[in-house]
Structure formats: C-alpha cells, structure tokens
C-alpha positions as CSV (number, residue, x, y, z in Angstrom):
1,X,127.3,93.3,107.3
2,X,127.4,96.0,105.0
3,X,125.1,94.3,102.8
4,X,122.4,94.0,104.9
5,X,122.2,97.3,106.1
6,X,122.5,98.4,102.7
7,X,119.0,96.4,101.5
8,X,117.5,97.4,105.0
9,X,117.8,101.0,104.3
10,X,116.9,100.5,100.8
11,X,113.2,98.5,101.7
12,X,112.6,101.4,104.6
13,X,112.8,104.2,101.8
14,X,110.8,101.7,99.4
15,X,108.0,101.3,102.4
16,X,107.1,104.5,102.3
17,X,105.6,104.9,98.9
18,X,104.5,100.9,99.3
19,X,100.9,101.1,100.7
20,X,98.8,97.6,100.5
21,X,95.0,97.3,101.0
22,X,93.0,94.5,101.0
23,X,91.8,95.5,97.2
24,X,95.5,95.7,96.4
25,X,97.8,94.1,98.6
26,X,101.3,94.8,98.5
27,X,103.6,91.1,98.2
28,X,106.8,91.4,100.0
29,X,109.3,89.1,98.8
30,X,112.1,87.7,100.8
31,X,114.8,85.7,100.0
32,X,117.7,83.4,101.8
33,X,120.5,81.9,100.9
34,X,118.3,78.1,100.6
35,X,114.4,79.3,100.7
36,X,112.1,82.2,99.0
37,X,109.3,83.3,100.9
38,X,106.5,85.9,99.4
39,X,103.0,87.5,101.1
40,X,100.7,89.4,100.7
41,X,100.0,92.1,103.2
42,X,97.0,94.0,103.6
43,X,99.3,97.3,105.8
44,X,96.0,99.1,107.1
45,X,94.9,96.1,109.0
46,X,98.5,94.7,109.5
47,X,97.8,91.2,108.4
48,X,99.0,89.0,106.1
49,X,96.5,87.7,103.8
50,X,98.1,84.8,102.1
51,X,101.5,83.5,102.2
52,X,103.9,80.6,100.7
53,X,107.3,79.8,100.3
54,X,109.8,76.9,98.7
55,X,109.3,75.5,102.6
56,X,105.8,75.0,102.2
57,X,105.2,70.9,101.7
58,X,103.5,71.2,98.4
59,X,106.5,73.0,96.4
60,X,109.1,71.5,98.9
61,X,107.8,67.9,96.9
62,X,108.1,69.6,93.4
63,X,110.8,71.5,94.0
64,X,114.2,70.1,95.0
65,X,115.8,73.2,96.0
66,X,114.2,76.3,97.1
67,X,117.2,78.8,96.3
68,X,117.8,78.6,92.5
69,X,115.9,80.8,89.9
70,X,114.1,77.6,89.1
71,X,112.5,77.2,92.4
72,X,111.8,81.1,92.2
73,X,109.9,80.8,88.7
74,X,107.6,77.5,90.2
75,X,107.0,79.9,93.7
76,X,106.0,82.8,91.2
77,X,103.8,81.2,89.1
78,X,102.1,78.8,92.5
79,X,101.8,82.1,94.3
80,X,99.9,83.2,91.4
81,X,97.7,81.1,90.8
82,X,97.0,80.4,94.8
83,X,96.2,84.2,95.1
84,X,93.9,84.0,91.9
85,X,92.0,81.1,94.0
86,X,91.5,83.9,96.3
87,X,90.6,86.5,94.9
88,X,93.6,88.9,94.7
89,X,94.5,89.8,90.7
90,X,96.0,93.1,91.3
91,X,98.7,93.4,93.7
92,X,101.8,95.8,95.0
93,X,105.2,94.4,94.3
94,X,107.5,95.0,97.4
95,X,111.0,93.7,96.7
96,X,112.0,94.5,100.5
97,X,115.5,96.4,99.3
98,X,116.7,93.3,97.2
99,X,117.8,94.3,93.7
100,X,115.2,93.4,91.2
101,X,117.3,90.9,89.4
102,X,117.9,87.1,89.5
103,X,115.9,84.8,92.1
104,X,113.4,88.2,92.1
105,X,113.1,88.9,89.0
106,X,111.8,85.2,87.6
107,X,109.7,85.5,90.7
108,X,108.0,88.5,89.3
109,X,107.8,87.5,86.0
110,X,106.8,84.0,86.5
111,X,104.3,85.9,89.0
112,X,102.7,88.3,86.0
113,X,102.4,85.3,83.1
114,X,100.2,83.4,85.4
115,X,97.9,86.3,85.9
116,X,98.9,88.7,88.8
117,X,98.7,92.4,87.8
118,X,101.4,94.7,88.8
C-alpha cells in the first residue's frame, strides 16, 4: 500500500507544473502489472485526444505480452507514429509518479526515435 500512495503523491506534485494544450498535449503513461496504457490529454478542455494501450487489438496481435519492456518499446514507437498521423509532434511527458526507468523509460525512448518531441 505504501507504494501506491507513494507514486500518487509523487504524480499530484508532478501535475502541477504538467499543463497539456491541444498544441502540446501532455501523455500520461500508466502502467499494470500485465498492460501499458498511454494518452494524450489536452487539460484545458479535459479530454483525451488519442489513446492506446497493449489491450488495444492491433498490438494485442503483435505483441504477446503487454507487461515486458518489449511490449513498452512496440507501444512507444505505435503511439508515435499514431499521434504523427494526427497531427501531435510535440508533446508533455507525464510519467504519473512512476519512476522513469524500465517499462517507462523504453516507452519514452522508443516514443522520441519514432518522432515525438519532448
């Protein structure tokens, strides 16, 4: 339980300076023990702009299993290119109070060699 509090309090204090608009939307990251799950959210509006995760049914066929750092670099660099589709090249990076290692980081960096800026 201490975990979770611990990563709670840690993405409240990171939401504060973490402001997304629809030029720049911020992309909040989240994570389970079995899936990875990543949007973007424009916060004036309160929307979500574009979403995907290892649950969706095109990476759920490519991918076997959606919580390895494998399955975190093909959702990086998909999300990427998916968002490029759209329109979004710059972008916030909200790691929602998860340390910015592991199944995160190859997110990220898969995220940024397919194009995104952050």
């Amino acid at each position: 339980m201490k975990k979770v509090t611990g990563r709670k309090r840690r993405h409240k204090l990171l939401r504060k300076k973490l402001i997304g608009t629809k030029d720049k939307p911020r992309l909040c990251v989240g994570r389970s023990s079995k899936n990875m799950y990543a949007q973007l959210i424009d916060d004036l509006k309160g929307q979500t702009l574009f979403s995907l995760s290892t649950n969706t049914a095109e990476v759920k066929n490519k991918v076997a299993y959606g919580g390895n750092i494998k399955a975190a670099e093909f959702l990086g660099a998909e999300f990427a290119k998916r968002a490029k589709e759209k329109g979004f090249n710059r972008i916030i990076f909200d790691r929602a109070g998860y340390l910015y290692h592991g199944r995160v980081k190859a997110f990220a960096e898969a995220a940024r060699k397919n194009g995104l800026a952050f």
